[in-house]
C-alpha positions in Angstrom: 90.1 29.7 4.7 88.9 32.4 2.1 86.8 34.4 4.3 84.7 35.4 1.5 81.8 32.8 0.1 77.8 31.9 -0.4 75.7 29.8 1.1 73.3 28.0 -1.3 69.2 28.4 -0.6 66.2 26.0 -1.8 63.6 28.1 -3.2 60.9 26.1 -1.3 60.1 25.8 2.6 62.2 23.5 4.5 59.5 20.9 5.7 60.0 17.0 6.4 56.3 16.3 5.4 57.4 15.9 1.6 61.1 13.9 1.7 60.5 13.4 -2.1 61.1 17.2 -2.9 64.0 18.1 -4.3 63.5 21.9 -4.0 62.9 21.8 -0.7 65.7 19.5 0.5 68.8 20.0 -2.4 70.2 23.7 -2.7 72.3 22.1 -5.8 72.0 24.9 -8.7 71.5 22.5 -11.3 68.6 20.8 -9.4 67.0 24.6 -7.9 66.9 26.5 -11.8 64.0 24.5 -12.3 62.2 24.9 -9.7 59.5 27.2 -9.8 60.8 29.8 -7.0 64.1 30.0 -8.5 65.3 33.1 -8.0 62.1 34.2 -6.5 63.5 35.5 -2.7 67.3 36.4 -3.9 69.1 36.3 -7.4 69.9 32.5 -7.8 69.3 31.4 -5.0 72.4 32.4 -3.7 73.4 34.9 -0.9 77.1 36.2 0.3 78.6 35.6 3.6 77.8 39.5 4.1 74.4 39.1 2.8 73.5 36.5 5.4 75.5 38.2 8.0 73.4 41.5 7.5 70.2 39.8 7.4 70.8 38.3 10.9 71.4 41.7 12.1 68.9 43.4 10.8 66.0 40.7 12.2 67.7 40.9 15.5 68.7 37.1 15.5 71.4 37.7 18.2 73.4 35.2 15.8 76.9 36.2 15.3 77.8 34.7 11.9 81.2 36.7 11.3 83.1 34.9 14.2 81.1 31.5 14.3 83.5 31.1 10.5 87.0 32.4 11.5 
């Protein structure tokens, strides 16, 4: 396993109220550049393994993402 990788983010709230939404529900690239928070939180919607990992620290989420993937 390549411990190196992304995790792909909708641009839009998760919420089940609107099932029809594709920006809320599909993290697809072709489907979230055309949405209009693309790119909005973090550069294309995209975020590295460290990325993630460091935001979980820094809000105190008690989450230990480094070991949950070996």
């Amino acid at each position: 396993m390549n411990r190196e990788g992304y995790l792909r983010l909708a641009g839009e709230k998760f919420t089940l109220d609107d099932l029809e939404n594709n920006f809320v529900h599909l993290t697809n690239n072709a489907i979230q550049k055309y949405g209009e928070n693309y790119g909005k939180y973090e550069n294309g919607n995209i975020w590295s393994f460290n990325n993630f990992e460091n935001y979980m620290k820094e809000n105190n989420s008690g989450f230990d993402f480094e070991n949950i993937i070996e």
